[in-house]
KEKE-3310 file (N, C-alpha, C; in steps of 0.2 Angstrom, whole numbers, plus 5000, padded with zeros to 4 digits):
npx = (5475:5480:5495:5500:5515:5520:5535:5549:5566:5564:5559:5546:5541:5547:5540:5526:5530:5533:5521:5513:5522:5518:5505:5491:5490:5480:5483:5485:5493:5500:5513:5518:5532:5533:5545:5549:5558:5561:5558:5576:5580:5593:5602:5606:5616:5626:5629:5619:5618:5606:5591:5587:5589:5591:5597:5603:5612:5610:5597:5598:5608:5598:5588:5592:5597:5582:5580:5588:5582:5569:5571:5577:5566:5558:5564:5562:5548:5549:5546:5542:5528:5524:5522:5533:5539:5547:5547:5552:5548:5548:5544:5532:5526:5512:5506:5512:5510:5497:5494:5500:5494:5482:5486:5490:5479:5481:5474:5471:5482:5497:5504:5517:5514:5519:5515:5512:5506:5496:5506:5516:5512:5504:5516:5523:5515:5505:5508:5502:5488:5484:5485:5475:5464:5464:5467:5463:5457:5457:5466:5477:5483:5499:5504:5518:5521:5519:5531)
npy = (5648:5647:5638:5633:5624:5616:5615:5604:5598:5583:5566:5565:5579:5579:5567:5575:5583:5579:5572:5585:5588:5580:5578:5584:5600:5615:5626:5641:5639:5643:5641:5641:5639:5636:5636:5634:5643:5637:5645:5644:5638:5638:5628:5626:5619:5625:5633:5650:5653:5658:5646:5643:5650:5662:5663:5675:5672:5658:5657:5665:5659:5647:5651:5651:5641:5634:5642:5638:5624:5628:5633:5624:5613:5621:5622:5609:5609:5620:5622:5623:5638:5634:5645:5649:5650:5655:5653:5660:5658:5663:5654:5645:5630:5626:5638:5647:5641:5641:5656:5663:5655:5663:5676:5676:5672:5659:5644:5632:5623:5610:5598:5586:5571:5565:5555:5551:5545:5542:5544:5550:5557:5565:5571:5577:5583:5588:5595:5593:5590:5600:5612:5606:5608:5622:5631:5641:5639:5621:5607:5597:5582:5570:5559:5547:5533:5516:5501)
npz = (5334:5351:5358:5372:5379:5393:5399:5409:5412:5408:5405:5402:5399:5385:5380:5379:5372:5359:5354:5352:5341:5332:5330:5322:5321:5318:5302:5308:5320:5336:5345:5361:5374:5387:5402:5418:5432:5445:5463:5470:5484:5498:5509:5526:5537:5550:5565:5569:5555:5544:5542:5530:5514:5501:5485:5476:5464:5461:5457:5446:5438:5438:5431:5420:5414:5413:5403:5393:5393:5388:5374:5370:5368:5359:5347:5342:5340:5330:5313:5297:5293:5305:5319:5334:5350:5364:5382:5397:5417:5433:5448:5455:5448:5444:5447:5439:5427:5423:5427:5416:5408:5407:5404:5392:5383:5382:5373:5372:5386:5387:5396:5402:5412:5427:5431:5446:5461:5476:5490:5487:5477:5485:5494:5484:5476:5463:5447:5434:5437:5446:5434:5426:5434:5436:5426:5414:5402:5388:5394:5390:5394:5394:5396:5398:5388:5393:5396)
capx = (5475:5487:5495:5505:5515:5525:5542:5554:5569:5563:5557:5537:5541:5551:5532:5521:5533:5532:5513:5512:5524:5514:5496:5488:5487:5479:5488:5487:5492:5507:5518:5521:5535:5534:5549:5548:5563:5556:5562:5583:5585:5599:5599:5613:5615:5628:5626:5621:5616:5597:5592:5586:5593:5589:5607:5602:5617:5608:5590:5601:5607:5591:5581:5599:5595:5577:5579:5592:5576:5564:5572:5576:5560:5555:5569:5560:5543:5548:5545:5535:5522:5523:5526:5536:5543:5548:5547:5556:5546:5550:5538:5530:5525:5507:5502:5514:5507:5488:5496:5506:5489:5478:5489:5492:5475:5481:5467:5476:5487:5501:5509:5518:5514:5525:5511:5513:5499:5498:5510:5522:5507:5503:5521:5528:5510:5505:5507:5496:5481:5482:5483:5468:5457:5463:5467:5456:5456:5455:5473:5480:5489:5502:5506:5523:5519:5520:5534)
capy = (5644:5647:5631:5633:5619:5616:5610:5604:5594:5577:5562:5569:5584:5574:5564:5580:5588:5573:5573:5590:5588:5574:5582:5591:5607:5620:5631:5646:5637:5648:5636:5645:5633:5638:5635:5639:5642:5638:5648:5641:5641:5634:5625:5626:5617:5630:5637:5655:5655:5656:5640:5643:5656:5663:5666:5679:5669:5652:5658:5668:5649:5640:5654:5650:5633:5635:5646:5634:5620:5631:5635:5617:5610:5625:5619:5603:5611:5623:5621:5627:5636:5632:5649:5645:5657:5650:5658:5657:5662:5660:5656:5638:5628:5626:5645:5650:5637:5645:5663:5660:5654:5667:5682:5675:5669:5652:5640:5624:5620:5603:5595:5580:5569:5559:5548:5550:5542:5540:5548:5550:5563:5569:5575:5582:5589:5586:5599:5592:5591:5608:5615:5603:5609:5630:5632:5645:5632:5615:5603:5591:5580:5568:5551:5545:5527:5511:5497)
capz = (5340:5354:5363:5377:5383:5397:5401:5411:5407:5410:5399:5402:5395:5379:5377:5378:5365:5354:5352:5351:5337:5327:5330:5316:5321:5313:5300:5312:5327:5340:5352:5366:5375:5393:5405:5425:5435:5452:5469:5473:5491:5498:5517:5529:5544:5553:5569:5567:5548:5544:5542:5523:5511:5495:5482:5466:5458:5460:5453:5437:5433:5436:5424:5411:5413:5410:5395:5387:5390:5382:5367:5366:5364:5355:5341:5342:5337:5325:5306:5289:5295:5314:5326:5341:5355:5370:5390:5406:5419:5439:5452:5456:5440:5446:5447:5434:5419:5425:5425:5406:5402:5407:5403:5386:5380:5378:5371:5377:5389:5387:5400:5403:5418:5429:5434:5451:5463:5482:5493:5482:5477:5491:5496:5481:5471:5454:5443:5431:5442:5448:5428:5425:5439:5438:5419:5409:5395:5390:5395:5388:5397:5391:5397:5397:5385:5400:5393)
cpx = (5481:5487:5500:5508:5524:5531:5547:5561:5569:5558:5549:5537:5542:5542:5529:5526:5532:5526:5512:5515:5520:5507:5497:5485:5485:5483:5490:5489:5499:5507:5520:5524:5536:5537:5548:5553:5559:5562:5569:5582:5589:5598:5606:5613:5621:5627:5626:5618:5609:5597:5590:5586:5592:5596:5603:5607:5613:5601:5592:5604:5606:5589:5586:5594:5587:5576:5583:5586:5572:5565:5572:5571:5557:5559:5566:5553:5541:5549:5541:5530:5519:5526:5526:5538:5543:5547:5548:5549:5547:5543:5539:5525:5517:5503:5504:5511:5501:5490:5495:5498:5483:5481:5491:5485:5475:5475:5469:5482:5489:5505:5510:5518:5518:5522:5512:5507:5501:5500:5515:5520:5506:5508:5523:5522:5509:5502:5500:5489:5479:5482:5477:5463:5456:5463:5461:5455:5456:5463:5472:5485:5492:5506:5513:5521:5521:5525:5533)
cpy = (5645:5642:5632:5625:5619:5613:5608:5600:5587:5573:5564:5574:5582:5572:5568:5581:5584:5573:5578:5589:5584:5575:5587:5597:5613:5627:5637:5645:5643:5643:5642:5641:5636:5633:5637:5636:5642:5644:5643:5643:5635:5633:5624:5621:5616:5634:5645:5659:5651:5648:5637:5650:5657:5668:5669:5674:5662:5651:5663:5660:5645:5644:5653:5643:5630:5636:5642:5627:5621:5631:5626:5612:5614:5624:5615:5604:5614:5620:5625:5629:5637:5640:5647:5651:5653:5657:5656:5663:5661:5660:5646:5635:5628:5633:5648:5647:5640:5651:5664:5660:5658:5673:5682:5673:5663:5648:5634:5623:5612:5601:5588:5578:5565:5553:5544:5550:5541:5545:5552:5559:5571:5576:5579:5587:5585:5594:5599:5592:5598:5612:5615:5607:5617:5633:5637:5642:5626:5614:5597:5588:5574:5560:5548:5534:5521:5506:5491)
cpz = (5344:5360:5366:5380:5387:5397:5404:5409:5409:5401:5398:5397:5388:5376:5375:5372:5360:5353:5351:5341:5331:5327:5324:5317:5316:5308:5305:5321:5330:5345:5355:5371:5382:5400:5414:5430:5444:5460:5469:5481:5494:5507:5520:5537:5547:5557:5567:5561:5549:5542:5531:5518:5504:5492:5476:5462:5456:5455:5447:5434:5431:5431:5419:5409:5410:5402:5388:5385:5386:5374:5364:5365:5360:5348:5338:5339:5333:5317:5303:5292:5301:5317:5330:5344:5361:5376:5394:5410:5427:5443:5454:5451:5439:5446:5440:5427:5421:5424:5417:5404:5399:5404:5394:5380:5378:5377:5374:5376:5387:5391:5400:5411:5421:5434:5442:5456:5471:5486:5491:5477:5479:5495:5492:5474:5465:5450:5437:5435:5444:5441:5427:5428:5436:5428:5416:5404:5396:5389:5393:5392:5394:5395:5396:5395:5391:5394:5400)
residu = (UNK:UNK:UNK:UNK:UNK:UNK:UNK:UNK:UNK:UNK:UNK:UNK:UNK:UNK:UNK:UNK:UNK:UNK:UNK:UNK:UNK:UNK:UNK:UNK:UNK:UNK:UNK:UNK:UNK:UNK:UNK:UNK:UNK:UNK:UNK:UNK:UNK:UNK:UNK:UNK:UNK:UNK:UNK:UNK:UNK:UNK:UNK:UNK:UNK:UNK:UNK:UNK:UNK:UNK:UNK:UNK:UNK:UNK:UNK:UNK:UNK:UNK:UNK:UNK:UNK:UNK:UNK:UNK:UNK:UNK:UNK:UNK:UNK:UNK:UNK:UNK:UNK:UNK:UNK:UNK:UNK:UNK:UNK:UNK:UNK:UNK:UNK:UNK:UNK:UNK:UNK:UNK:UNK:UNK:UNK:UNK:UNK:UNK:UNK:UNK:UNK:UNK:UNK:UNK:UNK:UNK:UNK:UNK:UNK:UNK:UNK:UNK:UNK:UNK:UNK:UNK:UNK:UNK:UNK:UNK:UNK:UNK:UNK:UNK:UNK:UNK:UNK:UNK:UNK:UNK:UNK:UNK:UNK:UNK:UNK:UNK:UNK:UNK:UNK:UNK:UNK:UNK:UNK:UNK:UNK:UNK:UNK)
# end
């Protein structure tokens, strides 16, 4: 069984990895811990200069930064038993978790949600929702616990 799960560096991602961690996975399960450095563009507001600009330095130090996430929930999942590997991949989290999953033959996807509803939705997406719908497998999704 190959399980892909997503991550960013937030308290969502922390949940999803923690259940994944505590689940009785099958002896031959494979974590594949997938990271996504999204587009960097940077905004200027300077006569003369485009008005939004894409830096190669900026998007080599989100995909570091990604890659140090990666591993680092991929530390968190490894043990007796368990394969783990971790993946940066760049793009928009939404196409690239559906990509990763096709390209990989993952059987289920894991994300964490940030339980976002409303406008608040509507403006900034829901990643989860769009795995759910497009995914060539079944998703789990992760719930950050209500206090």
């Amino acid at each position: 069984m190959k399980i892909l799960i997503a991550v960013d560096d937030s308290r969502f991602s922390q949940a999803a990895t923690d259940f994944v961690r505590r689940f009785p996975w099958p002896a031959d399960a494979e974590m594949l811990v997938l990271s996504v450095a999204q587009p960097v563009m940077v905004s200027y507001a300077v006569a003369d200069v485009p008005a939004m600009s894409y830096t190669p330095e900026l998007a080599e130090e989100a995909t570091r930064h990604h890659q140090q996430v990666a591993e680092r929930y991929e530390a968190q999942l490894s043990g007796p038993g368990i394969r783990t590997r971790s993946l940066v991949v760049r793009g928009d989290p939404r196409e690239a978790i559906v990509n990763v999953a096709k390209d990989h033959g993952v059987d289920l996807v894991v994300v964490g949600s940030h339980g976002r509803s409303g406008l608040s939705k509507l403006i900034m997406g829901s990643v989860a929702s769009h795995v759910v719908t497009h995914a060539p497998c079944g998703v789990l999704v992760v719930k950050l616990a209500q206090r």
